[in-house]
N, C-alpha and C positions, 0 to 999 in steps of 0.2 A: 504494500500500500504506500502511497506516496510516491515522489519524484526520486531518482537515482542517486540527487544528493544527501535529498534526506534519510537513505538508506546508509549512505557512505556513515552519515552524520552517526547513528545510533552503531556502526560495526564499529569507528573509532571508539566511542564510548565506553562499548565493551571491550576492544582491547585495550583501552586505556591511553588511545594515540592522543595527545597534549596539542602537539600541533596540528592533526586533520580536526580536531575539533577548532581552534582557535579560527584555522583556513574557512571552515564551513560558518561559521559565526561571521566573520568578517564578511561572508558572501550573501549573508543573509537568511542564509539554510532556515527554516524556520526550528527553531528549536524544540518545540513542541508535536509535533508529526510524530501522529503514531504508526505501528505498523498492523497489520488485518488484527492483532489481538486487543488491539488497545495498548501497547507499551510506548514508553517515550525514549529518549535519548537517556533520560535520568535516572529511569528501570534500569536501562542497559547497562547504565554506569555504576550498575553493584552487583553486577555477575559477574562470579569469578571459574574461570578455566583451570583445570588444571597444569596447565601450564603457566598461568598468571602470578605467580606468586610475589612479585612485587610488583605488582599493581598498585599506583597510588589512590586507590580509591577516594579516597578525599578530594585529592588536585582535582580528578575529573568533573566529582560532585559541585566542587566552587566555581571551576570553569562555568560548566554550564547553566547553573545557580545566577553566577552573575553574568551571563549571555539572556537572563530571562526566564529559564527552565520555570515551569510551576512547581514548586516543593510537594502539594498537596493531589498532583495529577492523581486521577485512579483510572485501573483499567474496568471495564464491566464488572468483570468479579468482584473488584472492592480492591484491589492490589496500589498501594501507593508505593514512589520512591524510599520515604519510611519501613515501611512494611518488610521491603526488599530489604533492605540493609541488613533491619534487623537480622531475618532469617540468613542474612549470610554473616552474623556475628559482626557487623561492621561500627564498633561502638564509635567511634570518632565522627564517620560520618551522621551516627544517627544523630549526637549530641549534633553536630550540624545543621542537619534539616530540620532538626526540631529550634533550634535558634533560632533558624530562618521562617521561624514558623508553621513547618507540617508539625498535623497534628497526631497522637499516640497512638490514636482510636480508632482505627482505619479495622474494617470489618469485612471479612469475606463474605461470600452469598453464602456459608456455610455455616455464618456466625461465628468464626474462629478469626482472633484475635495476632496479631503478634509474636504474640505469648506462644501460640500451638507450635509459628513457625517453628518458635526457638526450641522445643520440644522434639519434633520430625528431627532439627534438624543435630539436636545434639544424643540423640538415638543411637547405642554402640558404641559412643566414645566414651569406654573406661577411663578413668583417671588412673594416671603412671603413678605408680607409687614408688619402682625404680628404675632404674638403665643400666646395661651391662659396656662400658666401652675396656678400649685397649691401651694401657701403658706400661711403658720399658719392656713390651712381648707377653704381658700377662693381660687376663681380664678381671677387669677390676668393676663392682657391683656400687652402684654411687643409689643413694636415698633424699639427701639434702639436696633439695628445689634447687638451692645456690650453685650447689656443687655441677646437678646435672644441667644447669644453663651455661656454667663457666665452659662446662667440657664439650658440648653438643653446638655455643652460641645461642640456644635456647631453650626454652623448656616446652614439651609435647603437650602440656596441659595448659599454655599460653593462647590458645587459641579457645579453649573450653572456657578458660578464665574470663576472656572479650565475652563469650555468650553468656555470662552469669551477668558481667557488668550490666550488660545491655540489657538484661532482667531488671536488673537496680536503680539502671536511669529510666525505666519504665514505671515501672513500681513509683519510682519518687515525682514522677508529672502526672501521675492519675492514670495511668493503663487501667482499664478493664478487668480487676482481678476476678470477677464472678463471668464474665463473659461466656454465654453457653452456646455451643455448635446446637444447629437447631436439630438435625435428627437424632442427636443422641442426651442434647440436656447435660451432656461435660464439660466441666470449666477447664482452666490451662494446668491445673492441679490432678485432673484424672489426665492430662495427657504425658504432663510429666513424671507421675507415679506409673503408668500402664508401659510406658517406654523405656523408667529404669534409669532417668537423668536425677539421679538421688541430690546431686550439685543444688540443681532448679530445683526440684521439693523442698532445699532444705531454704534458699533464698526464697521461695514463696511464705514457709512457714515461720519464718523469722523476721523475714523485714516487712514480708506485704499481712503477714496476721492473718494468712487464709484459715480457712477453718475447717478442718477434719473429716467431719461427717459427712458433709455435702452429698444428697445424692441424684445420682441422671436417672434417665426417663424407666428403669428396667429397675430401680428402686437399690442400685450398688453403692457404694464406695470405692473410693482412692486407694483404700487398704484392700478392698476386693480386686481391684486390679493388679496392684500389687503382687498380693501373693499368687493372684492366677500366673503370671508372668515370672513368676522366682524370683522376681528383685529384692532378695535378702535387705541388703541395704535400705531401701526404699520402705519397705516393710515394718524395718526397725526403729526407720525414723519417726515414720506416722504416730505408730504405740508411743516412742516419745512424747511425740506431741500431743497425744490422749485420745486416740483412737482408740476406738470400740473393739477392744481383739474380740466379741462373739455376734457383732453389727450384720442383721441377716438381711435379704433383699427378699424381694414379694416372694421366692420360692423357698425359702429358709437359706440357701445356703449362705453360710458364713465363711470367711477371709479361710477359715482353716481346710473347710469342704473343698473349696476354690484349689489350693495348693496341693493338698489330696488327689484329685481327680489328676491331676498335670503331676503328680508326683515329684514334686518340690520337696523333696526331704529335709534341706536345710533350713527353709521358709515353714515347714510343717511344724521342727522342732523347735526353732525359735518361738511361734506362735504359742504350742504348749507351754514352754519356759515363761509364757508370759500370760498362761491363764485359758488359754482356748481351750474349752469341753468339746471333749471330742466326741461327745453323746447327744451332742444337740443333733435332731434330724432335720430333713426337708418337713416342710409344713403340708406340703402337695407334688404329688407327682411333676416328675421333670423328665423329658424325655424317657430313656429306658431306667429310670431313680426312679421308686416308688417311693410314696409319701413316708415320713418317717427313717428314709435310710442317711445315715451320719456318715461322717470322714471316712472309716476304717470299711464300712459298707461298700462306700463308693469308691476309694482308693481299692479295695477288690475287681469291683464290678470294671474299674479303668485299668485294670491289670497291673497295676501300680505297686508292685508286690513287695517290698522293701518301705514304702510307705503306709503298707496295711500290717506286717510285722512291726513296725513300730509301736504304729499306733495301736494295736492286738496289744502289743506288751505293756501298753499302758495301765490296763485293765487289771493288770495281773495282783492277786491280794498279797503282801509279802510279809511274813510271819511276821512277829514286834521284834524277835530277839537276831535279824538277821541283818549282819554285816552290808559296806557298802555293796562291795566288791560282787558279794552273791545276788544282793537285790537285783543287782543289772544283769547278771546272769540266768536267775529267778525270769525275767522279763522278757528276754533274748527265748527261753523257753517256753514261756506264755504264749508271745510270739507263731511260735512254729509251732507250738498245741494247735493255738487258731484256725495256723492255714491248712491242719490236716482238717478238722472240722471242714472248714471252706470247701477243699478239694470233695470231700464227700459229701458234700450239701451240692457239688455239681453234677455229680454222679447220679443223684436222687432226679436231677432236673434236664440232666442232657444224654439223650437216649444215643447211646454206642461209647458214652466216653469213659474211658479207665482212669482213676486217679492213683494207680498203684506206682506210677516213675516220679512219681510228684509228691507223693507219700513218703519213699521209700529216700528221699532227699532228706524229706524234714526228719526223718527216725537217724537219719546220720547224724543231725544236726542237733537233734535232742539227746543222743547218747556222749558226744561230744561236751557241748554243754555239759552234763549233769559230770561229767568227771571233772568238769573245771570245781565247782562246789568246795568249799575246804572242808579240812575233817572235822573241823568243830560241828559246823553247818550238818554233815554230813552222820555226825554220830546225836545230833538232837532231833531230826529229822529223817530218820533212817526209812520207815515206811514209803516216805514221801520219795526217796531217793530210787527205793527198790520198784517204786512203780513207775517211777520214770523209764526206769531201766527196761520194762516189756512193754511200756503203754502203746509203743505204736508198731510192736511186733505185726505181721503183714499173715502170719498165719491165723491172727484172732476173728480174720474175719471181718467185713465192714460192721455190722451191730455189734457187734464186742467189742470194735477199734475203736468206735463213736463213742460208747457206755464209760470206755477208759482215760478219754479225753475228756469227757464232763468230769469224771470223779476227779481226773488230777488237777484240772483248773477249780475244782468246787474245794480243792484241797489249800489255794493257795489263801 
């Protein structure tokens, strides 16, 4: 769209040529020509190539700022020069265009905010915590920020830092902290808890005061996306901030269900450590969940199998007079009681399936176990020990094996 120069005009831009813009400005190029999408020269001048990397983004911004550019242009969508920056982390020049007067608030047709950009856009970038370089032929492990900028010229999480700032001069001119996408009812807070930018959660919940509970159109939380997505981090920070660890959505499930099904065992454990009942159920069917099934139910039914031995061994009752060492051991067997139970509660329900290699797993793993036991344990609890020792013997038969796991779990 447009004339040939004014196309030239918007390619300088984006590679950041100084002088083909200067040349076009002097010619009169109109600086404002958009092209078939709605973008202006001023869009263009805040995308970055991968091979751009010193692009002065700024210089081109002031250039054509003061050629006339409108700071506040938008495309259809809602996309201003601002908007752009932002999402490419360009804090200097947003601190620019905002001087210049664009404004913070610039809104997608999507109702997403700035905010979301910065969300998408900082998605995967772990923060370094350190770098391995080479000195005098050895490799040497550096951790101090100082140390790894001195060695590198700069530091990997310098560019995460720009998108946090551009959080904070957002935040401090009035951005949109509640700003909801319209199909889903999510502020910038579930997109940066569901994407794992723990950075942005933590400047949203410190400097902007968002608030916790919040929830979108499917009645969730920030901490339910969280732990669907395993963001430990992210997870942990919410519960700081006083999130509801058992906060359920119209179908019961709660932050822990969430992590359960996806088998987040880190996310699963941490949640317990910090109070999730793993007996709360669904309130109502939910897909192939019937109403009533909990974490250990549904970390089953999601083949989550090391998330449902956990949580199985939660359960587990452990004598008053028993050490640490054994309770965790005690639990580990509870555990793989459980999932012989399970195995034979599949058997009862899925015509042609054997649970005898999957059984025959868990009796290794319980005989194992129960010698770990020490002999104190072992000489106060001697019954409990010896029936360990045949409970999941494979010659008793499925109703005998079943009879043998109730009594040893009804033993704990």
């Amino acid at each position: 769209m447009g004339s040939f120069e004014e196309k030239g005009l918007r390619r300088d831009a984006s590679s950041g040529n100084l002088d083909g813009i200067r040349r076009a400005l002097e010619e009169g190029v109109a600086v404002d020509a958009r092209d078939a999408d709605g973008f202006t020269a001023l869009h263009y001048a805040m995308k970055t190539l991968p091979h751009q990397k010193d692009k002065d983004h700024l210089a081109v911004a002031r250039l054509l700022v003061e050629g006339g550019a409108d700071v506040d242009a938008a495309t259809p969508n809602g996309q201003t020069p601002l908007f752009e920056a932002a999402a490419e982390g360009l804090y200097n020049v947003v601190v620019y265009l905002h001087e210049q007067g664009a404004g913070v608030n610039a809104v997608l047709e999507t109702g997403a905010n700035a905010l979301f950009a910065i969300a998408e856009a900082l998605e995967g970038r772990p923060r370094t915590v350190s770098v391995t370089v080479e000195r005098d032929g050895r490799k040497v492990t550096l951790t101090d920020p100082e140390a790894i900028r001195e060695a590198l010229g700069h530091h990997p999480d310098d560019e995460h830092e720009a998108y946090l700032n551009v959080v904070r001069y957002l935040i401090d001119h009035g951005i949109d902290l509640e700003a909801r996408q319209t199909e889903t009812g999510q502020t910038p807070l579930f997109s940066a808890a569901s994407r794992g930018c723990d950075g942005m959660v933590a400047v949203l919940l410190e400097k902007g005061g968002v608030k916790v509970g919040g929830r979108d159109k499917w009645n969730l939380t920030a901490l339910h996306y969280a732990a669907r997505h395993g963001h430990l981090p992210v997870v942990a920070r919410l519960l700081e901030a006083g999130a509801d660890v058992d906060v359920r959505d119209s179908y019961g499930f709660t932050p822990l269900i969430e992590a359960a099904e996806q088998g987040h065992l880190e996310v699963v454990a941490h949640l317990v450590e910090h109070g999730a009942d793993p007996k709360i159920g669904l309130v109502r069917a939910y897909s192939a969940y019937r109403a009533g099934s909990t974490a250990p139910d549904i970390a089953r039914a999601a083949k989550r199998r090391k998330v449902a031995r956990f949580l199985d061994g939660l359960g587990a009752k452990i004598p008053d007079d028993t050490g640490p060492d054994d309770a965790e051991t005690l639990k580990q067997i509870a555990a793989a009681l459980h999932e012989v139970g399970s195995q034979l509660d599949q058997a009862d329900h899925r015509s042609g399936y054997s649970p005898w290699k999957a059984i025959a797993e868990q009796e290794t793993t319980i005989h194992t176990l129960a010698k770990q036991l020490s002999d104190p344990f072992r000489e106060a609890h001697a019954d409990l020990v010896n029936r360990l020792a045949t409970c999941a013997h494979l010659e008793h038969g499925w109703g005998a094996l079943r009879d043998e796991v109730r009594g040893v779990l009804q033993s704990f």
